[in-house]
C-alpha positions as CSV (number, residue, x, y, z in Angstrom):
1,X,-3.1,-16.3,-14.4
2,X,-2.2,-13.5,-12.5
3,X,-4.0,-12.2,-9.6
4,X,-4.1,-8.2,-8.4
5,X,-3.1,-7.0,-4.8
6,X,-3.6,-3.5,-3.0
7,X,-0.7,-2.1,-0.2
8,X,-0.2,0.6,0.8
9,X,2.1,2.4,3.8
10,X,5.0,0.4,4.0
11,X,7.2,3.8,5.2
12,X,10.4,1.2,4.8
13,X,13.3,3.2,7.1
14,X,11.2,5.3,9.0
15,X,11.4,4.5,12.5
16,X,9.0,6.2,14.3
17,X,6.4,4.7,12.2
18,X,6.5,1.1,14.7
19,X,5.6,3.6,17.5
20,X,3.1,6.1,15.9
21,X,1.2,2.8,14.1
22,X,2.4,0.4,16.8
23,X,3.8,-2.0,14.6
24,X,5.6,-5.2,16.2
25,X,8.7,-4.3,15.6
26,X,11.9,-2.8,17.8
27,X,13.9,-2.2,14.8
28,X,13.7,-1.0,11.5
29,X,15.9,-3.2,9.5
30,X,13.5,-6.2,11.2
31,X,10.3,-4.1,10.3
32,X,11.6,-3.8,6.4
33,X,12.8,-7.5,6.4
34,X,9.2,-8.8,7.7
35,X,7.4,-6.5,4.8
36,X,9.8,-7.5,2.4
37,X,9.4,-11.3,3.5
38,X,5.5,-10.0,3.5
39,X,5.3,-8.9,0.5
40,X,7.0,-11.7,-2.0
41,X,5.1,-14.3,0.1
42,X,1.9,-13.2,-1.1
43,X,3.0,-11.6,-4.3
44,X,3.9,-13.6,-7.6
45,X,6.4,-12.0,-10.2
46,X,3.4,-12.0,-12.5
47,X,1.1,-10.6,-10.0
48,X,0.1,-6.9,-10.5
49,X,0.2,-5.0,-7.6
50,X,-1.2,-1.5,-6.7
51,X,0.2,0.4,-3.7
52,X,-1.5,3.6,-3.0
53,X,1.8,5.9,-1.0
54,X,4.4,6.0,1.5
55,X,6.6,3.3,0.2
56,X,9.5,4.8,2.6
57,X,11.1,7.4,4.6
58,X,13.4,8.6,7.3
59,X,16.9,10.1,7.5
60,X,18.6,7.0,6.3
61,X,16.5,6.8,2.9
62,X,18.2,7.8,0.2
63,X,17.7,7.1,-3.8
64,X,19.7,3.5,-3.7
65,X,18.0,2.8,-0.5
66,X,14.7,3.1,-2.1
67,X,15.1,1.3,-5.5
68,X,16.9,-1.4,-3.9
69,X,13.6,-2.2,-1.9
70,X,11.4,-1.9,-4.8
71,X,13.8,-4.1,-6.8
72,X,13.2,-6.7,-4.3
73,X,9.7,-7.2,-4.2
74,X,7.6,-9.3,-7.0
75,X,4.9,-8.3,-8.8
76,X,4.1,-5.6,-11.2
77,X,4.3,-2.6,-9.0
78,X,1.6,0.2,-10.1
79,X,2.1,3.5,-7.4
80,X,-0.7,5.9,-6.4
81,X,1.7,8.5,-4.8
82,X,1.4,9.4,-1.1
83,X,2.4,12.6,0.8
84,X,5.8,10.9,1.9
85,X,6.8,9.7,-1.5
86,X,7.3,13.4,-2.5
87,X,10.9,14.7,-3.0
88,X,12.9,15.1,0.5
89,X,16.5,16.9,-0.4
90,X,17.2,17.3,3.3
91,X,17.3,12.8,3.2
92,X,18.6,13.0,-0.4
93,X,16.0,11.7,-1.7
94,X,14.7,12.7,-5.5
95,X,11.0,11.4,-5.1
96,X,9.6,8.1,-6.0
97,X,8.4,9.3,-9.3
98,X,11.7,10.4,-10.5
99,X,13.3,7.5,-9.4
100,X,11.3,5.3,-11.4
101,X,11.8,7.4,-14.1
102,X,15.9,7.8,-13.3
103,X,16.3,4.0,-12.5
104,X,14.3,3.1,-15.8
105,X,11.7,0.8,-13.4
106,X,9.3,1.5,-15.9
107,X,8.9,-1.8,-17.3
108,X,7.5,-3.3,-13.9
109,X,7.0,-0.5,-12.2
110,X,4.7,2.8,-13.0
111,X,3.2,5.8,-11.7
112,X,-0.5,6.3,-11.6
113,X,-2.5,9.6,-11.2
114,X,-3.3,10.1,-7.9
115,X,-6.9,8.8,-8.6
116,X,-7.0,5.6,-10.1
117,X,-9.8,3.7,-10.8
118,X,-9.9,-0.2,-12.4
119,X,-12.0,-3.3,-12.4
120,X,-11.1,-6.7,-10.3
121,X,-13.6,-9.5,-11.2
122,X,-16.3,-7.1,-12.5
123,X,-16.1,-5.3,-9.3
124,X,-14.7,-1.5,-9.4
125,X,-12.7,-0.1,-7.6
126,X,-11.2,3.9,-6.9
127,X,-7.8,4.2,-5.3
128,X,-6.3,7.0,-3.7
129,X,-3.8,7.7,-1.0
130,X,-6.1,9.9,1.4
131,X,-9.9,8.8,2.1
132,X,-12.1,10.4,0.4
133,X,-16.1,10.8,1.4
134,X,-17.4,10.6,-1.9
135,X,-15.6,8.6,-5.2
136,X,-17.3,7.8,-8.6
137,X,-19.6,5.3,-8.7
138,X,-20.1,5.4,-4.8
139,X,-23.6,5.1,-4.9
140,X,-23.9,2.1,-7.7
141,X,-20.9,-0.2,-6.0
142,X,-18.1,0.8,-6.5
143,X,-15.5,0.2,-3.4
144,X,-12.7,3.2,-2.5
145,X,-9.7,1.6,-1.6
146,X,-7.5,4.1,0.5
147,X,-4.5,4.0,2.4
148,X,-3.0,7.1,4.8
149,X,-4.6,6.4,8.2
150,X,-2.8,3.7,9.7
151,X,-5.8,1.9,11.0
152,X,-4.6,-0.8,13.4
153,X,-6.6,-4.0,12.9
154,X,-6.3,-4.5,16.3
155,X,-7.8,-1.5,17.6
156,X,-10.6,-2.1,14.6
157,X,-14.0,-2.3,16.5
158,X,-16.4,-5.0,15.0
159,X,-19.2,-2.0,14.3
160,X,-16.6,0.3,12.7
161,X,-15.4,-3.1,10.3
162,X,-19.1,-3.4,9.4
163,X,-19.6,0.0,8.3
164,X,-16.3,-0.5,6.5
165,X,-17.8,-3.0,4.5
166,X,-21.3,-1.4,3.9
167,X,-20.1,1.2,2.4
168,X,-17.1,-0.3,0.5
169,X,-14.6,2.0,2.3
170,X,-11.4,0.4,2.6
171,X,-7.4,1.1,4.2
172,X,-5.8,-1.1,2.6
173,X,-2.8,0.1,4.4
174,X,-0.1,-2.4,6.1
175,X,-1.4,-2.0,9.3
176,X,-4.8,-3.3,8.4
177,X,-3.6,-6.4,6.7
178,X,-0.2,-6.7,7.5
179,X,0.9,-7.4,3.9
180,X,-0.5,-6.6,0.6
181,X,-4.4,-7.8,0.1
182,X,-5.4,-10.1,-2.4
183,X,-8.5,-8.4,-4.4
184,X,-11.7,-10.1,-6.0
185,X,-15.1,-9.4,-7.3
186,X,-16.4,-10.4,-4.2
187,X,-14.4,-8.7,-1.9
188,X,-13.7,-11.7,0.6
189,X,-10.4,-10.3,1.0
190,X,-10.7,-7.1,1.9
191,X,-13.2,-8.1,4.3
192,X,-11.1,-10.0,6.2
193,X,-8.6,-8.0,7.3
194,X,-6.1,-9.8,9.3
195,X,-3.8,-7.3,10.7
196,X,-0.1,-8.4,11.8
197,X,1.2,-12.4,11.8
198,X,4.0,-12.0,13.5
């Protein structure tokens, strides 16, 4: 049976994102191995994974640069666009939506509106890149999972994890969880962020 993840913020190639979200990492090419790694560790091929934006960036992504990495990882891949996953002609890149479209990825992996909502366990769930303050069904339990933000577990006070979970308000970015996050009805996943094992 297949289980459902949530990622989000992987920003494969971009280099000044280990600095900016102070990921353990001195170089790239060791950041992108470790998510990779990450990733199919935790992911089945028949898993169904949804990853809410910024897959990758930086001067050395290109097209190939960017299928190659999402040929690699396992799972059904099912993309809620961020703002870095746009196109960017000065890198050569034609925008992750075209390229699944150019690369025919279509059969395991798809573009989603940028809101998405879907059920886990009989729990709901609405995805979007950027947090948003109020999401359908906010007020009859349904959880917003979100990515954007680069919350560092680390710096993650136990108060602000609390509210997190009271009011079913999650980034579910990299960062937080340092690969992607199993989800379930209960939540006990996403509550137990465990930010980077490295």
């Amino acid at each position: 049976m297949s289980r459902v993840f949530v990622s989000s913020d992987l920003h494969f190639g971009h280099h000044n994102i280990i600095r900016y979200a102070e990921r353990p990492f001195k170089k790239t090419v060791d950041m992108d191995t470790y998510l990779i790694d990450e990733w199919n560790r935790r992911v089945d091929s028949d898993d169904i994974v949804y990853f809410l934006g910024d897959f990758a960036m930086g001067p050395r992504v290109d097209d190939g640069f960017v299928v190659d990495k999402l040929r690699m990882l396992h799972g059904e891949i099912r993309i809620v666009l961020g703002n870095h996953d746009q196109p960017a002609k000065k890198w050569g890149m034609s925008g992750l939506k075209q390229l699944v479209e150019d690369f025919r990825l279509g059969d395991r992996v798809k573009v989603l509106e940028d809101i998405h909502e879907f059920a886990v366990g009989g729990q709901r769930f609405v995805a979007c890149h950027y947090p948003m303050s109020d999401w359908n069904g906010k007020f009859h339990g349904v959880a917003h999972l979100h990515g954007h933000c680069h919350s560092v577990f680390a710096k993650q006070k136990a108060r602000d994890l609390a509210k997190m979970r009271k009011h079913k308000l999650y980034d579910v970015g990299v960062d937080m969880y340092g690969g992607p996050v199993e989800l379930s009805g209960d939540r006990r996943f996403l509550d137990d962020p465990q930010g980077w094992r490295v």
